[in-house]
Phi, psi and omega in degrees: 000130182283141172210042166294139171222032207217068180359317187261348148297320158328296179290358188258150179261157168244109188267171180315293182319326163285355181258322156355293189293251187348284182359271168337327180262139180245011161241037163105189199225156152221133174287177157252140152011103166243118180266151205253079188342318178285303172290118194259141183089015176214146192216160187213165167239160169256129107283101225225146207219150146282125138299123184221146146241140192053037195100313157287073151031057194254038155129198160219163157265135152217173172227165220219140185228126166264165193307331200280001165256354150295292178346273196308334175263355171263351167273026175269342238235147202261081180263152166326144163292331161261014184254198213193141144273135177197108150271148154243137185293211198250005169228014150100347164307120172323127157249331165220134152257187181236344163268079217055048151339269193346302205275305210273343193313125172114307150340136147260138184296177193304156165282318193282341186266345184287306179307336201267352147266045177254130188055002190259174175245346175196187200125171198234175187180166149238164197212142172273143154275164159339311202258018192325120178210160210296160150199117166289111170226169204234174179186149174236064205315114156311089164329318173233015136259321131159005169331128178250155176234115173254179182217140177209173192226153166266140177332312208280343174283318185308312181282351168242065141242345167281357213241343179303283200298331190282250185014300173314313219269300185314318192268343170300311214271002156286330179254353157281302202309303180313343169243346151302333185273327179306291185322309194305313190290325184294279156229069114295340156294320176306324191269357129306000000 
């Protein structure tokens, strides 16, 4: 019996290869990214538990979470409107951006922000996104599905919010070196 209340959970399968998958696992499953074929453009994750007795394998329990309630539970979370929240599954697909969901969900994120998480469990980079343009980001391997959840800023707010104080700090010492050169000037001349 289905206790799906979400239309696109209705229509998704838990196809073979995830009970494949469950078998094999013994402290239970987080899927990768599933796409739901009667909806195109909507995806769901598993959690998934074995039912086993005696040893045997006799089905699973799961739930089914589609992307637009990952989406909805990282836009609690309070970021700049142009910076990005992004999980990926374990095959590197986007499952939420909080930035033009709608287009990358499904997507893979960059080869270049993906190789650079590789074996690692966390780090920072800057990288071009999907959408390219740089971004500094930080990031964080999920131990036990193996999910990474990153965060990035574009590049170009960054660097000019570094360039406002150096720009500041440039025009005091132009304009002290320019009153210290007056002063100086000043008297040597009283002292002549």
């Amino acid at each position: 019996a289905r206790a799906d209340r979400r239309p696109a959970l209705a229509a998704a399968h838990f196809n073979e290869s995830l009970v494949e998958e469950v078998k094999a696992s013994t402290q239970g499953l987080i899927s990768n990214l599933v796409d739901v074929p009667a909806a195109p453009g909507t995806f769901v994750t598993y959690l998934a538990m074995p039912i086993v007795r005696s040893g045997i394998f006799r089905g699973a329990i799961y739930i089914g979470i589609e992307s637009s309630a990952w989406l909805d539970f990282f836009k609690r979370y309070p970021i700049d409107e142009r910076a990005t929240l992004t999980l990926n599954d374990r095959a590197g697909r986007i499952v939420t951006r909080t930035l033009d969901n709608e287009k990358w969900a499904g997507q893979r994120s960059t080869q270049a922000y993906l190789s650079r998480t590789v074996g690692r469990t966390e780090g920072s980079m800057l990288v071009p996104g999907v959408d390219d343009r740089g971004y500094y980001s930080a990031f964080s391997r999920s131990r036990l599905s193996g999910w990474i959840v990153g965060t990035g800023v574009p590049q170009a707010d960054v660097d000019a919010a570094l360039s406002r104080p150096t720009l500041m700090i440039l025009f005091s010492v132009f304009a002290a070196g320019a009153l210290a050169t007056w002063y100086f000037s000043h008297e040597a001349i009283t002292l002549f």
